[in-house]
Each structure stands twice: as C-alpha cells, then as structure tokens.
C-alpha positions, -999 to 999 in steps of 0.1 A, spaced: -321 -578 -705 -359 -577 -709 -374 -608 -726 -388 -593 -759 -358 -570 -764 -337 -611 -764 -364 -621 -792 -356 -589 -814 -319 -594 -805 -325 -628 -815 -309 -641 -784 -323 -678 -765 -335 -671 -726 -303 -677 -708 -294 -645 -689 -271 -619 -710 -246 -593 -698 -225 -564 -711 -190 -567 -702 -176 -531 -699 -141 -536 -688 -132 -552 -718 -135 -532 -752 -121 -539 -784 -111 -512 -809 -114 -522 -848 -125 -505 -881 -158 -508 -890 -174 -525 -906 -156 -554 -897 -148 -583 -922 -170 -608 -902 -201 -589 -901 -228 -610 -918 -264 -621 -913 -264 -655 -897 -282 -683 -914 -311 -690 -901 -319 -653 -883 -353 -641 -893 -347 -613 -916 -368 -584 -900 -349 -584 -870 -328 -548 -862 -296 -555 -840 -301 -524 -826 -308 -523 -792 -328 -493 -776 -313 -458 -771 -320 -457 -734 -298 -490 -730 -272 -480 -752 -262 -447 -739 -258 -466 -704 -241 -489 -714 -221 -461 -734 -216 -441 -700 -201 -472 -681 -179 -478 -708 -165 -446 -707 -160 -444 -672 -143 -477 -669 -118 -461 -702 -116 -429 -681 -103 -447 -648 -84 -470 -668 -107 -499 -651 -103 -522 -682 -87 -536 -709 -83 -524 -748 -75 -546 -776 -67 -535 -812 -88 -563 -828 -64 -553 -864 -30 -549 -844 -30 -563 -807 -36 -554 -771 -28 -519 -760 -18 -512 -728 -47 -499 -699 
C-alpha cells in the first residue's frame, strides 16, 4: 500500500495487506462503526477506485472457487 494512501487511511508504516479468503457478511452500517478518537477529522476511509475494484475482483474469485471462508458477523460461520 503506497505510503500517502496509509496517511489518508490513517494507518502507521508497518506493511498492510488485504486478506481475501476471509470475508465477513453483516448489515451495514454496522453497530461499531465510529470515528476513533484521536483521527484527524478530514480524513475519507475511502480507499481509491482502482484498488478497490481489485481487490473486489479477487474477492470474488476466491467466493466463486469457494477458496475462502464466510462468516455471518450477526448469525455465525457459513459453510464455504
């Protein structure tokens, strides 16, 4: 992940991933979703399109070949 895109993300400089064989399925907007204290206010979560629908694609593939795991977040884990 590129080094400004961590600053807007708010994230430190340790490396940072996407794990795409495990997805979790819950209604949104979740309960826990909040700003945290002590994020700088101007700051989207959003990450750029371009890395988002890649990220979207290998998700998808990994649900289409059944290469992962998906958890209910309100009920439990469902079956691959």
């Amino acid at each position: 992940m590129p080094a400004d895109l961590k600053f807007q993300l708010d994230r430190d400089a340790r490396p940072q991933w996407v794990i795409l064989d495990d997805m979790n399925r819950f209604m949104w907007p979740g309960y826990d979703l909040r700003r945290l204290p002590g994020t700088v206010a101007d700051r989207s979560g959003m990450i750029p399109e371009p890395l988002f629908r890649a990220i979207l694609q290998d998700v998808l593939a990994c649900h289409l070949t059944r290469k992962g795991t998906l958890t209910d977040r309100d009920r439990g884990t469902i079956a691959p």
